[in-house]
Each structure stands twice: as C-alpha cells, then as structure tokens.
C-alpha positions as CSV (number, residue, x, y, z in Angstrom):
1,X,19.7,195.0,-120.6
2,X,23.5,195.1,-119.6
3,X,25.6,192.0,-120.2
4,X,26.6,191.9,-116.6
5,X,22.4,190.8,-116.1
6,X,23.4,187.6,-118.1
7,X,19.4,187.3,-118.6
8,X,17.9,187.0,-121.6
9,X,14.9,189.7,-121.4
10,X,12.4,187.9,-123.3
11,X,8.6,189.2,-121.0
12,X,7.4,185.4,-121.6
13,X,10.0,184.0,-119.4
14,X,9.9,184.2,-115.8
15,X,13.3,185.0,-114.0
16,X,14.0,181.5,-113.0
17,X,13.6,180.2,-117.0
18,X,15.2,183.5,-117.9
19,X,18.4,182.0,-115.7
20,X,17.8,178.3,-116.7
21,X,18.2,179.5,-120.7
22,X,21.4,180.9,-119.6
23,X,22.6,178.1,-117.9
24,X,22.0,175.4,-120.6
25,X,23.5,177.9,-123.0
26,X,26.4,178.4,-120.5
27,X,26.9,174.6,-120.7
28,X,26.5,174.2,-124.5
29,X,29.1,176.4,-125.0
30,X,31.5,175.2,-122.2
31,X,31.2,171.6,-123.9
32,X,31.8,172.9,-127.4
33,X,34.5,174.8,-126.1
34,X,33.9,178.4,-127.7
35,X,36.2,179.6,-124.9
36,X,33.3,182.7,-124.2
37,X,33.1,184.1,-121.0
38,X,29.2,183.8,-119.3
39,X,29.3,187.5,-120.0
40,X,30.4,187.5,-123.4
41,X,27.5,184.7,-124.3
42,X,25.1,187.4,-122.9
43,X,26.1,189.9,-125.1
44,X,25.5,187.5,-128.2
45,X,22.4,186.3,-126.9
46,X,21.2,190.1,-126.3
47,X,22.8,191.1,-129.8
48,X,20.7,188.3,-131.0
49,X,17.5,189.4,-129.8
50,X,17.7,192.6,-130.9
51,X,18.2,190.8,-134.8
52,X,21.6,191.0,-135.5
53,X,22.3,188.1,-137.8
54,X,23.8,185.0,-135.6
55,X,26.0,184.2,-138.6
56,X,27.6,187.5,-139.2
57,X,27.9,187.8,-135.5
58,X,30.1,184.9,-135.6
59,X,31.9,185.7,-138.6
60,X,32.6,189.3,-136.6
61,X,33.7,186.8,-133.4
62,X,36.4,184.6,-135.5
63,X,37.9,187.3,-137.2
64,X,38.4,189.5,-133.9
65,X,39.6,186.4,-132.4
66,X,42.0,185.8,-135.8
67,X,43.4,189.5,-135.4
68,X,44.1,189.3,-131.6
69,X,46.3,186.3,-132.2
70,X,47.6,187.5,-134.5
71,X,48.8,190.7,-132.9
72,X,49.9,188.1,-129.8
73,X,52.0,186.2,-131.7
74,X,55.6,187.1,-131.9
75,X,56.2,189.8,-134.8
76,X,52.3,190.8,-134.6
C-alpha cells in the first residue's frame, strides 16, 4: 500500500478503475488547485481508507502548510 502505488487498494475495483479513481481525483485537485503532488493525494486517499477523519486530515494539511511558510518567510 505505498504512496509511490498511487492506487487506491479497494478489492472491488479492478486495476484499470483503481487508476481511473486516481486520475479524476488527480484532476479535481489540479483544477482546485490544492498544489498536492499525485503522491501526496495517494497518501490522503490511503490515510482515508484506513478511517482517518478527512476533516482533521485537512486541518493537519493547512496547518503544516501554515508553519512551513512561516518558517520560509524572512525572520521564520
């Protein structure tokens, strides 16, 4: 189940849908511009699966992104 997969591991999917999910997720994202990497929207999607709550994951997200500008802006 490693991130660099980028499949969703759901047994009900064959690898072709599997990739497809991926894709359109890929997509979604690029259009909202979230600014995550293919790999790191694997990582969320596999977090999700396993249950980790998708709204405290991206609470987590924003504030790691909050503190990494921070500590890249001048004086950080």
């Amino acid at each position: 189940m490693g991130a660099e997969s980028g499949q969703s591991k759901d047994p009900n999917l064959s690898l072709a849908e599997q990739r497809e999910v991926m894709d359109t997720l890929q997509q979604i994202s690029a259009l909202l511009n979230t600014g995550l990497t293919p790999e790191m929207l694997s990582t969320i999607v596999q977090l999700c699966e396993l249950g980790v709550n998708p709204e405290a994951l991206a609470s987590v997200i924003r504030e790691l992104r909050s503190v990494a500008a921070a500590l890249e802006s001048p004086g950080g």
